[in-house]
PASEBA-1860 file (N, C-alpha, C; in nm, 3 decimals):
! residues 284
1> XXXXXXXX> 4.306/2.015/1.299/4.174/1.960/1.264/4.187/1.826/1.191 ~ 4.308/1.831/1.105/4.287/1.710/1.054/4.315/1.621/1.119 ~ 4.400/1.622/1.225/4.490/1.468/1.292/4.348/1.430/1.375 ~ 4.242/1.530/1.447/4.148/1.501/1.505/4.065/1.378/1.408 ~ 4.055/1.433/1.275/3.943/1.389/1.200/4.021/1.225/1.111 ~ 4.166/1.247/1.161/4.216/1.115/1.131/4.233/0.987/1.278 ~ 4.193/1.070/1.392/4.212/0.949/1.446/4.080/0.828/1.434 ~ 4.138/0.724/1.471/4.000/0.619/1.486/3.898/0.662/1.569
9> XXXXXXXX> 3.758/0.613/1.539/3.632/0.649/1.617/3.615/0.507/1.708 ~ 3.628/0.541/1.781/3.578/0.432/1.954/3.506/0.491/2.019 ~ 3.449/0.383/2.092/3.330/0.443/2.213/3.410/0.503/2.265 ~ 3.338/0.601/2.346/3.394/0.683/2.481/3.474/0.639/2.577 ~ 3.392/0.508/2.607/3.491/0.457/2.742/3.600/0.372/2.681 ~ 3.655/0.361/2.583/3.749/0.309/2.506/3.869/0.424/2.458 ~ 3.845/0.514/2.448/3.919/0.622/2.432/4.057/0.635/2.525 ~ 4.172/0.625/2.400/4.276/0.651/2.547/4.283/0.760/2.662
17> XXXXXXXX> 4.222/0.929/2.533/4.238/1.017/2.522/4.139/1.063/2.702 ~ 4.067/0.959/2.654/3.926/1.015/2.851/4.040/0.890/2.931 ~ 4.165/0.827/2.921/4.173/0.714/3.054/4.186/0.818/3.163 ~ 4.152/0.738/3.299/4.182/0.819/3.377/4.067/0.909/3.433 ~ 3.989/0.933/3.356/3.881/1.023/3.369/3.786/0.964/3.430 ~ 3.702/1.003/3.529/3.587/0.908/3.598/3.442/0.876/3.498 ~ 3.415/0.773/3.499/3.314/0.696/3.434/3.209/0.758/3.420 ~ 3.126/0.856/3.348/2.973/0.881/3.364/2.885/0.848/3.302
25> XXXXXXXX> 2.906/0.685/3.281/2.781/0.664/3.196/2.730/0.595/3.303 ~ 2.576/0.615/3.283/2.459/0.577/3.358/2.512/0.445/3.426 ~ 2.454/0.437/3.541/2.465/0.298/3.620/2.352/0.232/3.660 ~ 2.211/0.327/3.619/2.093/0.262/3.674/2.047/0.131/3.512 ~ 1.951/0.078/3.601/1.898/-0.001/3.485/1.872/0.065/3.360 ~ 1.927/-0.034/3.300/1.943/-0.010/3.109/1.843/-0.060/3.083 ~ 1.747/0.037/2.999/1.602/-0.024/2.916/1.679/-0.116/2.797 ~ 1.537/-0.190/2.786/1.582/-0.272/2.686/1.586/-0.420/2.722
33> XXXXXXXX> 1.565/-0.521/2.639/1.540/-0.661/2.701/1.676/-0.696/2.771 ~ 1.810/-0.622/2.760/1.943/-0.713/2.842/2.032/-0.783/2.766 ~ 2.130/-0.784/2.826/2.243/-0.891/2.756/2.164/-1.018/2.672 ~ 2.239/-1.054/2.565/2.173/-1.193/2.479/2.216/-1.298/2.578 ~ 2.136/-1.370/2.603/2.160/-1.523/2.643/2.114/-1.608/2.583 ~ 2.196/-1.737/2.602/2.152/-1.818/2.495/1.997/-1.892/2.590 ~ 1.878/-1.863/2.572/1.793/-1.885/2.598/1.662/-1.967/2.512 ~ 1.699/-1.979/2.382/1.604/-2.011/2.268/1.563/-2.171/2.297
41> XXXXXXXX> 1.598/-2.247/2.406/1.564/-2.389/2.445/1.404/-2.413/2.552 ~ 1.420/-2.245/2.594/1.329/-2.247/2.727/1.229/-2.264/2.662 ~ 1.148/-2.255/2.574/1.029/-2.218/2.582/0.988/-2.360/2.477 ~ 1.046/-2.415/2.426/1.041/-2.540/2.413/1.059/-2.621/2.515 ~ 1.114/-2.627/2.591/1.146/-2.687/2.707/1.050/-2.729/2.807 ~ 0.992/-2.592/2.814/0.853/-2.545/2.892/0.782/-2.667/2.875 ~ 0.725/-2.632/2.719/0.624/-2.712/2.665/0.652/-2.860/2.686 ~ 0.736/-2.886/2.610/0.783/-3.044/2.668/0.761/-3.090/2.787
49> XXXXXXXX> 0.770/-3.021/2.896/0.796/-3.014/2.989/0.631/-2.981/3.123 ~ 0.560/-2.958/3.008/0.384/-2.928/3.033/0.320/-3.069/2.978 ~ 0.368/-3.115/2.834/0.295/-3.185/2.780/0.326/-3.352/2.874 ~ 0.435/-3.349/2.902/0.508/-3.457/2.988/0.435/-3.478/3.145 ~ 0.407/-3.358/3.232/0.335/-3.328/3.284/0.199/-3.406/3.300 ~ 0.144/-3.335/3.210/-0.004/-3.352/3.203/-0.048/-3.481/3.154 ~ 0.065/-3.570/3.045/0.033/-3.698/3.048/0.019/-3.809/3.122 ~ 0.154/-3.774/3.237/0.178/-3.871/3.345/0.078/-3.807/3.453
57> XXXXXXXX> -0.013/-3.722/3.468/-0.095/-3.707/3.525/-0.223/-3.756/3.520 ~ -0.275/-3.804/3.421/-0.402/-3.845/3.327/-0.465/-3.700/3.261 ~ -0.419/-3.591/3.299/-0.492/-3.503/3.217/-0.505/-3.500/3.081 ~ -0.423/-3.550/2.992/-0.423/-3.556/2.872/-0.481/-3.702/2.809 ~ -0.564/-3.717/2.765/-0.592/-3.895/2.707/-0.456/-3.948/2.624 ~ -0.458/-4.044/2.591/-0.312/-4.111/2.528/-0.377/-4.125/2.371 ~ -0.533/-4.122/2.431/-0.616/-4.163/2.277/-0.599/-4.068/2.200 ~ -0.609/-3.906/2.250/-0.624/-3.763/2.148/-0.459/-3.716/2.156
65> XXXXXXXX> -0.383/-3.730/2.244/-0.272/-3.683/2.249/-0.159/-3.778/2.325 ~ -0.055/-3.867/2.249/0.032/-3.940/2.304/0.102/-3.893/2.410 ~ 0.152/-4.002/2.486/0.238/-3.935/2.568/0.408/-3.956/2.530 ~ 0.489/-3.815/2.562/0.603/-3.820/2.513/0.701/-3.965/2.517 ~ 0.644/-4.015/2.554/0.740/-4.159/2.606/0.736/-4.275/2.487 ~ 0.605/-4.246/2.496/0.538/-4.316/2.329/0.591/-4.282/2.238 ~ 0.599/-4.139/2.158/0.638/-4.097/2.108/0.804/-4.106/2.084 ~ 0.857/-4.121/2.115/1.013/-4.115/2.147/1.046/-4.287/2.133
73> XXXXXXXX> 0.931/-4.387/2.166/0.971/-4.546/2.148/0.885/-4.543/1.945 ~ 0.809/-4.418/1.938/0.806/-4.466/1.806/0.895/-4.415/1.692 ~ 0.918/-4.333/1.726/1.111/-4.272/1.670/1.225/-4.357/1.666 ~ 1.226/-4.434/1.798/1.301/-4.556/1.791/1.299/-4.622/1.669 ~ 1.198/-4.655/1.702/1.134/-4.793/1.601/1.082/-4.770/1.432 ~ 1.057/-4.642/1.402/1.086/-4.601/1.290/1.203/-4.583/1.244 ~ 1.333/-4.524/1.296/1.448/-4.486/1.283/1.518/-4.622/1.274 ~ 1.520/-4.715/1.355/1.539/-4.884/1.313/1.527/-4.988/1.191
81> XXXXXXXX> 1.414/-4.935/1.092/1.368/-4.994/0.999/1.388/-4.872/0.925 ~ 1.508/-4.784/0.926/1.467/-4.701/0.828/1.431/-4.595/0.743 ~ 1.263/-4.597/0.792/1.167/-4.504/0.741/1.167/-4.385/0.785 ~ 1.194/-4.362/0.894/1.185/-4.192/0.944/1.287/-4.136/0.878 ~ 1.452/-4.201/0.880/1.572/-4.100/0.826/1.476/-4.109/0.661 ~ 1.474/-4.202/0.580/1.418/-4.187/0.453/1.311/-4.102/0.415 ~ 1.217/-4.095/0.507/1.101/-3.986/0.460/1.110/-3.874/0.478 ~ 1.249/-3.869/0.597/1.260/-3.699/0.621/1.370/-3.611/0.568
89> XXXXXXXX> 1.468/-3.718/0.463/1.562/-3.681/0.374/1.474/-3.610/0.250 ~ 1.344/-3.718/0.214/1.271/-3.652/0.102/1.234/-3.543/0.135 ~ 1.186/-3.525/0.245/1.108/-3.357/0.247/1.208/-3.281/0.271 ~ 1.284/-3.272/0.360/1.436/-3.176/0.357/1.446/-3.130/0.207 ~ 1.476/-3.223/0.124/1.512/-3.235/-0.043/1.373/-3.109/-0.088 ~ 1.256/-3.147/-0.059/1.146/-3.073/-0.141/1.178/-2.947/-0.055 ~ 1.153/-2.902/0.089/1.165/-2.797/0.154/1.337/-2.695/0.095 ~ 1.391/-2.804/0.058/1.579/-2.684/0.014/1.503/-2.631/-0.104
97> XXXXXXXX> 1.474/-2.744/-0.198/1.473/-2.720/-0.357/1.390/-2.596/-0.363 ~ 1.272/-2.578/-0.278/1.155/-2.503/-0.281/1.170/-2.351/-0.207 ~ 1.293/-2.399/-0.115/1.374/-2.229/-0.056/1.439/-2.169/-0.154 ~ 1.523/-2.244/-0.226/1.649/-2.181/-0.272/1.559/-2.109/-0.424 ~ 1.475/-2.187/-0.501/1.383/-2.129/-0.586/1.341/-1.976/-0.556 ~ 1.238/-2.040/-0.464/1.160/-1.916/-0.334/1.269/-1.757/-0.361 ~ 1.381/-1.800/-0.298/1.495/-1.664/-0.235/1.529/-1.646/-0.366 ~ 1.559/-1.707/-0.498/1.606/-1.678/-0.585/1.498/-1.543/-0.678
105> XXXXXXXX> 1.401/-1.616/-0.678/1.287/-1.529/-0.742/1.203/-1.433/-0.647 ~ 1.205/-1.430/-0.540/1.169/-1.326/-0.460/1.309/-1.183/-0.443 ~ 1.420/-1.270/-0.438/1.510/-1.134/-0.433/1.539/-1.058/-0.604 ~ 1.516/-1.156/-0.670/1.597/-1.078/-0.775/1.419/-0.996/-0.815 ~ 1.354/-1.026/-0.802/1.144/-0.947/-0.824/1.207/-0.849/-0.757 ~ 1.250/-0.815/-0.639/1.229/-0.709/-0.549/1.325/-0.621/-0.572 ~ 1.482/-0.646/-0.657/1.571/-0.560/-0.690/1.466/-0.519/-0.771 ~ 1.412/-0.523/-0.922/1.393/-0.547/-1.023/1.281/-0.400/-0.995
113> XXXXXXXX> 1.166/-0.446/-0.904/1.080/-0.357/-0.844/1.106/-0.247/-0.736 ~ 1.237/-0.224/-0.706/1.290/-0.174/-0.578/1.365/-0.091/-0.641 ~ 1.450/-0.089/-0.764/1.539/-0.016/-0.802/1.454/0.053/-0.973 ~ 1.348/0.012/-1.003/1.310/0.087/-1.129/1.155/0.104/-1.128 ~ 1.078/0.247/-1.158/0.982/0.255/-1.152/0.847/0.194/-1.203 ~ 0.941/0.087/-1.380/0.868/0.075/-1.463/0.850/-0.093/-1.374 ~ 0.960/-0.133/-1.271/0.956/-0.241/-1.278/0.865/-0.307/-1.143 ~ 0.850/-0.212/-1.102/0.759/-0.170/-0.980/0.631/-0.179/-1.051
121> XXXXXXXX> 0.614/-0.116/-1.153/0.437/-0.092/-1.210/0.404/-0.270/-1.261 ~ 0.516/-0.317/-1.346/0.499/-0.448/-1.401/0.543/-0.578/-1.280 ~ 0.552/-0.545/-1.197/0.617/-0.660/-1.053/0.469/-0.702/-0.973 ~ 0.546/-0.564/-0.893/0.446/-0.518/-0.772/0.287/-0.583/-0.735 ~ 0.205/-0.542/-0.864/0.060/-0.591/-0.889/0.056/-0.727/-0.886 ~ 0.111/-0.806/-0.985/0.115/-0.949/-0.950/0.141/-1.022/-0.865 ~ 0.236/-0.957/-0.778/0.247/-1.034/-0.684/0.189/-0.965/-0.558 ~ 0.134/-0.892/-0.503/0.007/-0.828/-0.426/-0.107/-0.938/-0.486
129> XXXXXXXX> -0.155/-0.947/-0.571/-0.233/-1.039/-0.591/-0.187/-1.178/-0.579 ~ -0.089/-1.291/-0.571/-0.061/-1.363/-0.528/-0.013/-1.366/-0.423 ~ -0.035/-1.267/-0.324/-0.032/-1.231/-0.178/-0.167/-1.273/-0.126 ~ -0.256/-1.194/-0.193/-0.402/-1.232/-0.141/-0.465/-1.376/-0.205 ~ -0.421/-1.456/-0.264/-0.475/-1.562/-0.314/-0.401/-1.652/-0.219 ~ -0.449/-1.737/-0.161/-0.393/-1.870/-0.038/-0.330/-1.975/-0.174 ~ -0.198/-2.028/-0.082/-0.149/-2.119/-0.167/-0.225/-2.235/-0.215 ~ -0.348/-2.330/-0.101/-0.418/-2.411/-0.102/-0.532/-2.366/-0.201
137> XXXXXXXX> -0.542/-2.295/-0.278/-0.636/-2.275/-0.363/-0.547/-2.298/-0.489 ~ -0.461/-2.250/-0.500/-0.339/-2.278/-0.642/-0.323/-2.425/-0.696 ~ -0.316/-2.521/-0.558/-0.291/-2.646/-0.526/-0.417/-2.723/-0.670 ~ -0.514/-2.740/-0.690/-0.614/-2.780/-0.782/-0.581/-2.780/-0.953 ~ -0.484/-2.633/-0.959/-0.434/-2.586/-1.083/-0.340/-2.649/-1.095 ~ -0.246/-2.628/-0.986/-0.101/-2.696/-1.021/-0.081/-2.809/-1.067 ~ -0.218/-2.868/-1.012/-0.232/-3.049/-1.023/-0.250/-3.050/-1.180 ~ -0.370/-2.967/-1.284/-0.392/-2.989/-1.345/-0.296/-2.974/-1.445
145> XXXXXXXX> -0.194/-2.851/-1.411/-0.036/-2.840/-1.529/0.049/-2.871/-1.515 ~ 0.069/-2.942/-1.365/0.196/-3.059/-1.382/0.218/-3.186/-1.294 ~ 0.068/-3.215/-1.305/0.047/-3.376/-1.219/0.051/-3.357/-1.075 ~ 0.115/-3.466/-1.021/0.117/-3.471/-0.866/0.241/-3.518/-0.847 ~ 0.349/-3.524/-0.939/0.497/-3.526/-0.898/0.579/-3.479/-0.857 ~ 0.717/-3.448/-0.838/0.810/-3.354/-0.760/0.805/-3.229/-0.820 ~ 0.790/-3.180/-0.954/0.730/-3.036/-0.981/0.632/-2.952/-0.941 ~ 0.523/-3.015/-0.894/0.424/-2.965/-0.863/0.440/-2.932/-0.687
153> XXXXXXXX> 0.503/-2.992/-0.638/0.568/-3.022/-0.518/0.650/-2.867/-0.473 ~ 0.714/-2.881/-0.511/0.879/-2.784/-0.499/0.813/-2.666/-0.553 ~ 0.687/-2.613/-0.600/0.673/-2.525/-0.727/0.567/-2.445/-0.590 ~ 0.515/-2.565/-0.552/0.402/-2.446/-0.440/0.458/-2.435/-0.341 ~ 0.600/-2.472/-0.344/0.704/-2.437/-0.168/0.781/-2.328/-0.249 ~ 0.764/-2.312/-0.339/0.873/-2.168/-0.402/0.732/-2.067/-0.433 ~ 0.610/-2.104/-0.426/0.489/-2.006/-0.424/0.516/-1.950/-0.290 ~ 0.486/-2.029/-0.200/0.526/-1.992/-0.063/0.612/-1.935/0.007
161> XXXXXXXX> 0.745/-1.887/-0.085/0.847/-1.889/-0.020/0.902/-1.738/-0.034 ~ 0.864/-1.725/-0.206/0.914/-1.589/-0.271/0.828/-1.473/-0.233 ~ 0.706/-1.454/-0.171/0.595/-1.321/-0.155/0.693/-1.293/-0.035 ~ 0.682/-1.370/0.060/0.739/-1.285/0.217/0.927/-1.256/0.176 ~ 1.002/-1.274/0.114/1.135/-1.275/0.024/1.121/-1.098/-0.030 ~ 0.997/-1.137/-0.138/1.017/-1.008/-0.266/0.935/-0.905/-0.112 ~ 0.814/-0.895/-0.059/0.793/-0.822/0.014/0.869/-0.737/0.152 ~ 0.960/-0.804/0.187/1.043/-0.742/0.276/1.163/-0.670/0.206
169> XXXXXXXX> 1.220/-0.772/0.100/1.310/-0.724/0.025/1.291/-0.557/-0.030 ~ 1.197/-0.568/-0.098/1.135/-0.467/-0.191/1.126/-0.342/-0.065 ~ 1.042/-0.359/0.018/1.083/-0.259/0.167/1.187/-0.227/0.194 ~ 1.306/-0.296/0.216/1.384/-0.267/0.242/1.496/-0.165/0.219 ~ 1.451/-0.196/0.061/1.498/-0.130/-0.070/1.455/0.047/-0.078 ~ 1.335/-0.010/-0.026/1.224/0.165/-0.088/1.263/0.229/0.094 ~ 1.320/0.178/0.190/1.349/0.251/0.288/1.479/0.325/0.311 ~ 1.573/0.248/0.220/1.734/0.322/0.214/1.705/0.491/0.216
177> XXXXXXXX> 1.763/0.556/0.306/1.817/0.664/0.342/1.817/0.748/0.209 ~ 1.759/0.824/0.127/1.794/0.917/0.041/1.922/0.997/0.056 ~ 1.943/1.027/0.174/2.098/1.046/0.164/2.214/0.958/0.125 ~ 2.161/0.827/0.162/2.290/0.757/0.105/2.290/0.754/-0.053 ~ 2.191/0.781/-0.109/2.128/0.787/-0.266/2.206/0.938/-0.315 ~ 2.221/1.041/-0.248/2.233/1.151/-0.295/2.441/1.155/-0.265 ~ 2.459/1.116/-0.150/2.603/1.047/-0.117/2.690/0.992/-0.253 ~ 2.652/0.834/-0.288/2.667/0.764/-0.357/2.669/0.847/-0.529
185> XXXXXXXX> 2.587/0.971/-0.529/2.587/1.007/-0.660/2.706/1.171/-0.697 ~ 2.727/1.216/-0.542/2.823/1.255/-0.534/2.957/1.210/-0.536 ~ 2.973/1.121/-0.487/3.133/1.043/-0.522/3.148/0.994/-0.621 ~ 3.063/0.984/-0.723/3.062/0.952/-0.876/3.058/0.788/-0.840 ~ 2.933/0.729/-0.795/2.955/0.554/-0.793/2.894/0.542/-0.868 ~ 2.908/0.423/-0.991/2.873/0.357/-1.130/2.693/0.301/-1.014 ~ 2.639/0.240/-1.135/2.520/0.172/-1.110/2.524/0.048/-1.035 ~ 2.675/-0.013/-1.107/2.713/-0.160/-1.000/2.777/-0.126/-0.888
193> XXXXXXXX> 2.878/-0.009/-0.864/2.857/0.011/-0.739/2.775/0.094/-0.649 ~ 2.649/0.110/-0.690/2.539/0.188/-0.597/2.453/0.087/-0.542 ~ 2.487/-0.044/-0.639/2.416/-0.184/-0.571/2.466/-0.232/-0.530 ~ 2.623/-0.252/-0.518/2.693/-0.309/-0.412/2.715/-0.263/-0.275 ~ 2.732/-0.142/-0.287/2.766/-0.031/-0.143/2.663/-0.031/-0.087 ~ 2.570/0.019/-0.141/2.426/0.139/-0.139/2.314/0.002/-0.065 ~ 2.276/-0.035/-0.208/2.165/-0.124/-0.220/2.119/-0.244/-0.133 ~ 2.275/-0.331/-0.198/2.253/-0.489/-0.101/2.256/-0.444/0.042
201> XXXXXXXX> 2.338/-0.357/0.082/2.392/-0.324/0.275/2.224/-0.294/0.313 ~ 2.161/-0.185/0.245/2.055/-0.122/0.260/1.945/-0.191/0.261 ~ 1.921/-0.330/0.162/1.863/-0.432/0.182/1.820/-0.544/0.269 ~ 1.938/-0.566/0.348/2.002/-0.719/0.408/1.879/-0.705/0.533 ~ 1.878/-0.652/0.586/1.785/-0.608/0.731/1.667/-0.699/0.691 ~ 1.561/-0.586/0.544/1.462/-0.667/0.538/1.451/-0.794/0.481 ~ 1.549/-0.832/0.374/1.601/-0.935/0.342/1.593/-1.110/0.461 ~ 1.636/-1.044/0.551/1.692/-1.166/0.609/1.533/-1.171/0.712
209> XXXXXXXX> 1.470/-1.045/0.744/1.307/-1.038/0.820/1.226/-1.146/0.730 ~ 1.238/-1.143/0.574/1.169/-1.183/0.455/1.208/-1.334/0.472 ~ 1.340/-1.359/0.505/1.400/-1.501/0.486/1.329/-1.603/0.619 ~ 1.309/-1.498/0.683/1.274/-1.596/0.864/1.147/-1.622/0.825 ~ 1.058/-1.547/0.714/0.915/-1.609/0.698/0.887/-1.673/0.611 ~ 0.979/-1.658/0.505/0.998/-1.777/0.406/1.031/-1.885/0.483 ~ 1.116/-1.918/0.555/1.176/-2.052/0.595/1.022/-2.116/0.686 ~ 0.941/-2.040/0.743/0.820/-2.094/0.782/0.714/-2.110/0.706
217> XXXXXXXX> 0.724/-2.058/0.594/0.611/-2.066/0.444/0.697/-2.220/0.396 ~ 0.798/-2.232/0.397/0.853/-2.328/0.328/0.853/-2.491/0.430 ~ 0.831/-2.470/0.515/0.781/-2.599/0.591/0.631/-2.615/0.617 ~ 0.505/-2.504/0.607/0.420/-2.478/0.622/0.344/-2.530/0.426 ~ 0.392/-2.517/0.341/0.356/-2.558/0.242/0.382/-2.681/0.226 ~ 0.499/-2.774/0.276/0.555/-2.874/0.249/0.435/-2.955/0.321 ~ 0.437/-2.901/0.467/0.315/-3.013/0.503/0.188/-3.021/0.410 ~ 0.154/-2.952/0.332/0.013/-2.911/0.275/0.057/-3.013/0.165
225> XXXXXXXX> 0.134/-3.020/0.048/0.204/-3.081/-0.054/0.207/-3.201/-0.029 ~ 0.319/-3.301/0.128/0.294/-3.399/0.147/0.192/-3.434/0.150 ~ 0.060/-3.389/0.173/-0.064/-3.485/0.241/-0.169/-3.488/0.119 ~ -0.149/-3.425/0.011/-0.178/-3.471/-0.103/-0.125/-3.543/-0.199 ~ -0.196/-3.679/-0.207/-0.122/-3.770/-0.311/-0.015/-3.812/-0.328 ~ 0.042/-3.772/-0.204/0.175/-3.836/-0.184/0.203/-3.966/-0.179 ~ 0.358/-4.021/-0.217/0.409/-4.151/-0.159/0.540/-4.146/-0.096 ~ 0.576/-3.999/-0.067/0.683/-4.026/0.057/0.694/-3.895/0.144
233> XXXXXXXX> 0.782/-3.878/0.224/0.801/-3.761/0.309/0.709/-3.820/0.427 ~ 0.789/-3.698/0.534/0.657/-3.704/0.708/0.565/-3.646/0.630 ~ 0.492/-3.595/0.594/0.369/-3.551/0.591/0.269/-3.695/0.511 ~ 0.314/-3.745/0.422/0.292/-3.871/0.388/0.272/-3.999/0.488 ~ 0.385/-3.975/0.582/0.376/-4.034/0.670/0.294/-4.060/0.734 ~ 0.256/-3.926/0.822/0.170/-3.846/0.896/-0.004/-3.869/0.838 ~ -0.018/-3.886/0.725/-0.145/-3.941/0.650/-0.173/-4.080/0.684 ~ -0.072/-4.152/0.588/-0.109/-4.335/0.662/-0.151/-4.354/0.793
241> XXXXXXXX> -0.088/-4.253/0.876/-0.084/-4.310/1.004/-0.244/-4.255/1.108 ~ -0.237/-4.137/1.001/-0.439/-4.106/1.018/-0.501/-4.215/1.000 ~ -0.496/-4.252/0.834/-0.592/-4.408/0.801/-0.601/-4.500/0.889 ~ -0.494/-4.509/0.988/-0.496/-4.617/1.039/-0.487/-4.606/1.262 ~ -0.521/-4.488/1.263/-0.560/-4.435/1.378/-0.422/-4.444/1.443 ~ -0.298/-4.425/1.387/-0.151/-4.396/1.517/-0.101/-4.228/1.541 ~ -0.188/-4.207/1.664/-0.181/-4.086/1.674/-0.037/-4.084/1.729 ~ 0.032/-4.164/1.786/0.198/-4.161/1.776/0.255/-4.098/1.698
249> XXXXXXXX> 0.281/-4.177/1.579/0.307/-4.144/1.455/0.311/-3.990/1.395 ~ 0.154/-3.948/1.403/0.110/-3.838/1.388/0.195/-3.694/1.469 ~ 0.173/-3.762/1.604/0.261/-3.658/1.691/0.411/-3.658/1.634 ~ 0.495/-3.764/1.685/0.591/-3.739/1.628/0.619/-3.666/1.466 ~ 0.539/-3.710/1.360/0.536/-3.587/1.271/0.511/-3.476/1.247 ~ 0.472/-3.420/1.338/0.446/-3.292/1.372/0.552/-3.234/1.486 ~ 0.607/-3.330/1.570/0.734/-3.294/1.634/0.847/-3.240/1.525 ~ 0.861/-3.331/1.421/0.970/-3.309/1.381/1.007/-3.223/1.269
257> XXXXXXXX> 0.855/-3.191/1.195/0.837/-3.048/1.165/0.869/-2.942/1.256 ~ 0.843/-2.981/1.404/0.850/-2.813/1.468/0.992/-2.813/1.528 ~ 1.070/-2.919/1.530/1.238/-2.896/1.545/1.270/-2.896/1.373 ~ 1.268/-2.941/1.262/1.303/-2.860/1.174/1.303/-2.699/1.110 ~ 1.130/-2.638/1.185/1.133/-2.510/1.165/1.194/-2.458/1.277 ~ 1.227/-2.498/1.388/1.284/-2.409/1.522/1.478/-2.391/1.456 ~ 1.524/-2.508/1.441/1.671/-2.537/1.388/1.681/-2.416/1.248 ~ 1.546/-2.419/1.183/1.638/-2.366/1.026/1.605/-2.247/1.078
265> XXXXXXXX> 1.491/-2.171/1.120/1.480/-2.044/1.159/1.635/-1.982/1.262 ~ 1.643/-2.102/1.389/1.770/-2.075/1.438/1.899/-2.019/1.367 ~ 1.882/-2.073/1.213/2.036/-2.113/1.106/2.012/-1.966/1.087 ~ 1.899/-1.932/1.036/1.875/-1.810/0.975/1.884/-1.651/1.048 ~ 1.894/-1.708/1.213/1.927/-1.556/1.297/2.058/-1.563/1.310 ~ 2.121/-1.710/1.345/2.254/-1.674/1.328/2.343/-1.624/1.196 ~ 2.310/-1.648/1.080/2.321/-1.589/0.980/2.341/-1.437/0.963 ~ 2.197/-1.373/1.008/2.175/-1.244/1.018/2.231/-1.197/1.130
273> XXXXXXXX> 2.303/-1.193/1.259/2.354/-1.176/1.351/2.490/-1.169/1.229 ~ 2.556/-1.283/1.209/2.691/-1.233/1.126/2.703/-1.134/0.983 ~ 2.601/-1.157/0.938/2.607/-1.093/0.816/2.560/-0.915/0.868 ~ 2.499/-0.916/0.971/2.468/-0.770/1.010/2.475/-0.720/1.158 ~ 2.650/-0.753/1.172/2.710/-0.734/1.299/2.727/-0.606/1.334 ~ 2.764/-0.527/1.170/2.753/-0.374/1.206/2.647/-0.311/1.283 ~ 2.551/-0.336/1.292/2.387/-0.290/1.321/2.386/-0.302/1.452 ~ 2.384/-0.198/1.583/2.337/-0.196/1.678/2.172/-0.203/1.706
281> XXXX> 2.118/-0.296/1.739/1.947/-0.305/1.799/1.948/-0.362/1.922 ~ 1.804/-0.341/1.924/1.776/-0.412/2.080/1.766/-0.544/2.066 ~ 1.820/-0.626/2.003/1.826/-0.777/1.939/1.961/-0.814/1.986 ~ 2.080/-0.727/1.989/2.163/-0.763/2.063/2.289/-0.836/1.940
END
């Protein structure tokens, strides 16, 4: 019994012990979306690929919606003088400062509320209620307790950032397996290791669900931030270029918001793909 219970665990068809043996695992179609391919270009592609379309067709006016060609000679020509790498270093700068805040205070709320009852009663409520309050209403206050400078800035991209963080987190937490809870207290594991083994592993799932909507709260606030009272960043940008009717401009700033959120969201599955390789899903 024991040499059984010492050998290594492998799939079936990996087993030395079945070689030789004829194959019976299913051969008909496998439910389930299929092998991963790297596919995450298509559907951008598409679009590009519609909007390109429909311009060189006349369906689209050039007046309400540029055409990509335009767009791409005004990238040029911003990127020439400059201004595009410079305005989009600043918001990068406000969008990190305002994640790393965000993840800092949303994960450590959700241990805090996830692992103690009292801390759950004093957490929880406050931030359910800054769930239901819209960030753009905060925006009026913030102005009034800390101006319209880079604090006030970075402060409503870490409002934005930490609810979808502490809310998945905190789930994640309150879903761990009671067996692994009752496990962990049988092998005699200390408190630091019931949060190292137990906790963080048991966490990471909703953790990183929490992180993919932060990283879109955190470009989604930034635009809101730039276009007030600003004097730099695309969204700043993206304003002047209202005043002064370059819907170019405009497009392209809004392009390059939606390849910054496509790229960091990208950073963030590959992340979770390595950090939670153990995990068989239909995600692949």
């Amino acid at each position: 019994m024991s040499a059984v219970l010492d050998r290594p665990v492998v799939a079936p068809h990996q087993d030395p012990a079945l070689a030789g043996r004829p194959d019976v695992r299913p051969t008909g179609r496998r439910l389930g979306p299929g092998r991963r391919r790297r596919l995450a270009w298509v559907g951008p592609s598409a679009l590009l690929l519609l909007w390109t379309a429909s311009s060189a067709t006349g369906l689209l006016d050039p007046r309400i919606l540029s055409e990509p060609w335009t767009v791409v000679a005004t990238a040029g020509e911003l990127t020439a003088d400059g201004r595009l790498q410079e305005n989009l270093a600043i918001s990068a700068q406000r969008a990190g400062l305002g994640l790393f805040f965000g993840i800092l205070v949303g994960g450590v709320l959700a241990l805090l509320s996830g692992l103690s009852r009292i801390g759950e009663a004093l957490i929880d409520g406050p931030v359910q209620i800054k769930r239901a309050i819209p960030g753009l209403a905060l925006i009026p206050l913030l102005i009034l307790w800390f101006g319209i400078d880079e604090t006030m800035k970075v402060l409503t991209i870490t409002l934005g950032v930490f609810v979808p963080v502490y809310l998945q987190t905190h789930a994640g937490l309150r879903g761990i397996d009671l067996r692994f809870v009752e496990l962990a207290q049988t092998v005699g594991l200390g408190r630091a290791g019931f949060i190292r083994k137990v906790v963080l592993p048991g966490a990471l799932p909703g953790f990183f669900l929490g992180l993919r909507f932060a990283v879109t709260g955190a470009w989604v606030s930034l635009v809101v931030v730039e276009q007030i009272n600003a004097t730099s960043g695309i969204g700043y940008m993206m304003e002047l270029a209202r005043t002064y009717g370059q819907t170019n401009i405009i497009i392209l700033g809004l392009a390059v918001y939606g390849v910054l959120g496509l790229l960091s969201d990208g950073i963030v599955r590959f992340i979770e793909r390595k950090a939670l390789s153990w995990q068989r899903t239909l995600a692949g």
